[in-house]
N, C-alpha and C positions, 0 to 999 in steps of 0.2 A: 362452370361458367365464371363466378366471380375468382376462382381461381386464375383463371386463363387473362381477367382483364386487370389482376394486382398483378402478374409476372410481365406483364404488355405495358403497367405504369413503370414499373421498377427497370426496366432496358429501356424504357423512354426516355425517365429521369436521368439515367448513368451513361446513356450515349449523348444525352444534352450538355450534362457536366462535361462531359469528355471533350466536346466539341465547342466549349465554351472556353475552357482551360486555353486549349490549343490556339484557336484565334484568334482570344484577347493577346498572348504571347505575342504571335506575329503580327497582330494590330498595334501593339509598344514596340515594335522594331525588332523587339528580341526571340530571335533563333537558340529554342531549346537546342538544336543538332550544333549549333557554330561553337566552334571550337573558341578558348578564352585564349583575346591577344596577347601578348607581350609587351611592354611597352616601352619604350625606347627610352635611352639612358636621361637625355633630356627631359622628358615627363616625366621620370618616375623623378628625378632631381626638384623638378617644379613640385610634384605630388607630394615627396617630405618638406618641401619649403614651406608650401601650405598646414601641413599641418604642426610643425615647428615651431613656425614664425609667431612673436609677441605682438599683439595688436592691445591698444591704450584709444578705449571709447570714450570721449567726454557725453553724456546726457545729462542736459539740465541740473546744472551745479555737482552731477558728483563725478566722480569716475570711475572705471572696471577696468581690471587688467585683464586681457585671454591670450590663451597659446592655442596656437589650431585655430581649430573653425568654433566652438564655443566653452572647450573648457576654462574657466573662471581660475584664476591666478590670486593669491592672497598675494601682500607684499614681502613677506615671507620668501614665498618661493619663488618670486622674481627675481626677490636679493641673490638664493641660492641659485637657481637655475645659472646665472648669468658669472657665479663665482665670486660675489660678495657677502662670503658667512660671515666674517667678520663684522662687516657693518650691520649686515641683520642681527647679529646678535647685540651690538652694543646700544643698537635703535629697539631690541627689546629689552634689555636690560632699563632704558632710560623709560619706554612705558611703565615697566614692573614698578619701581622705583619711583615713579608719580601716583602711579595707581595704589600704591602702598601709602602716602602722603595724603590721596586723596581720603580714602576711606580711613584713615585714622583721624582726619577730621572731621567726617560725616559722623562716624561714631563720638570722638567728642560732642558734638553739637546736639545728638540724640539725648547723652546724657546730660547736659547742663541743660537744656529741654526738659526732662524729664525732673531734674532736682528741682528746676525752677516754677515745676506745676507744684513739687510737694510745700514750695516755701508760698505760694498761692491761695493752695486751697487750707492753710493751716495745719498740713502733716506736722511740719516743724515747722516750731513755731520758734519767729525772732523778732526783733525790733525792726520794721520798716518791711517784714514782708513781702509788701505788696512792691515795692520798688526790685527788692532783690528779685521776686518773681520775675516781672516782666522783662527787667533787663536782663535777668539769663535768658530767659524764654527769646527773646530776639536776638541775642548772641548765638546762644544757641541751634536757631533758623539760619541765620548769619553764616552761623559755621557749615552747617550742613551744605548750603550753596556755595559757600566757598571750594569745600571737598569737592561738591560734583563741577566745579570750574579745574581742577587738576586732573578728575580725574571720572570723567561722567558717569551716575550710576545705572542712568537710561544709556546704551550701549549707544553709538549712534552707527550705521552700518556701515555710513560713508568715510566715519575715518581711516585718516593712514598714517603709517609711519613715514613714509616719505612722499613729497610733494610733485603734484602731475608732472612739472615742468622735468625732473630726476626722473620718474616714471618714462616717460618718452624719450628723454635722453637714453636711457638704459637699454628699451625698445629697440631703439634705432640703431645702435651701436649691437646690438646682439644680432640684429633682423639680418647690417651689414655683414656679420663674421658667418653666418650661418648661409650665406649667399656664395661666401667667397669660398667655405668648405663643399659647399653641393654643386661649384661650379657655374652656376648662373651667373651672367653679365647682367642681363637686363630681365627686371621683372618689378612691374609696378607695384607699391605697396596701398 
């Protein structure tokens, strides 16, 4: 008997499933049997524009760069994407090149810090000490903020190598040529 009513749950559950699959399907519109359309030259045209196309979001003081519908763009790869290696490269060469400036003064400023605790606490010991101390000791602080104004050592996310206003320029002038290669006249950005 308890055999009779575990084979009676198990084709109850698996015709329910069955039956549940099947007309939630057709309850979303979607016919397992229909065959997949084709889609005419104009939409598939629209379909790569959309996901091609550079979109430049401003929110609240920063900005993102996206291609498609949400992949994230460095400025990096707008430069190149769009066929400015050149500029990407000399716009990173000018970050390397600060960032190199920065931290060689953040590092000085550590160590005339660090000299200026020993002429302080009496490591070494000089005439006046107590003046050499502090005043390295505040040059030293000095310097270290000066390095992270060249060159910040808190990363900050929103920075960029080039400026929203170049950003959207860039945008727009690619979004155009990409329009004009997939044939579309008109299509709202």
């Amino acid at each position: 008997m308890k055999r009779k009513n575990r084979l009676s749950t198990f084709f109850s559950i698996l015709l329910s499933l069955f039956l549940f699959i099947n007309f939630s399907a057709y309850a979303e519109g979607i016919d397992p049997f229909e065959e997949k359309k084709a889609l005419s030259k104009e939409e598939e045209a629209l379909l790569k524009y959309k996901f091609q196309k550079i979109t430049v979001r401003h929110d609240s003081g920063k900005w993102i760069v996206f291609q498609g519908i949400n992949s994230e763009l460095t400025d990096i790869d707008l430069l190149k994407i769009v066929g400015l290696d050149d500029i990407a490269n000399n716009r990173l060469k000018d970050l390397q090149f600060k960032q190199n400036i920065g931290s060689g003064l953040a590092i000085g400023g550590v160590l005339l810090a660090l000299a200026s605790v020993l002429f302080l606490t009496n490591v070494i010991k000089v005439d006046n000490g107590l003046i050499y101390g502090v005043s390295g000791l505040s040059g030293g602080i000095g310097l270290v903020f000066l390095g992270d104004r060249f060159s910040p050592l808190i990363l900050d996310e929103s920075e960029h190598i080039i400026s929203f206003p170049e950003a959207l320029a860039i945008s727009q002038e690619y979004n155009r040529k990409l329009k004009e290669s997939l044939g579309i006249s008109v299509y709202p950005d």
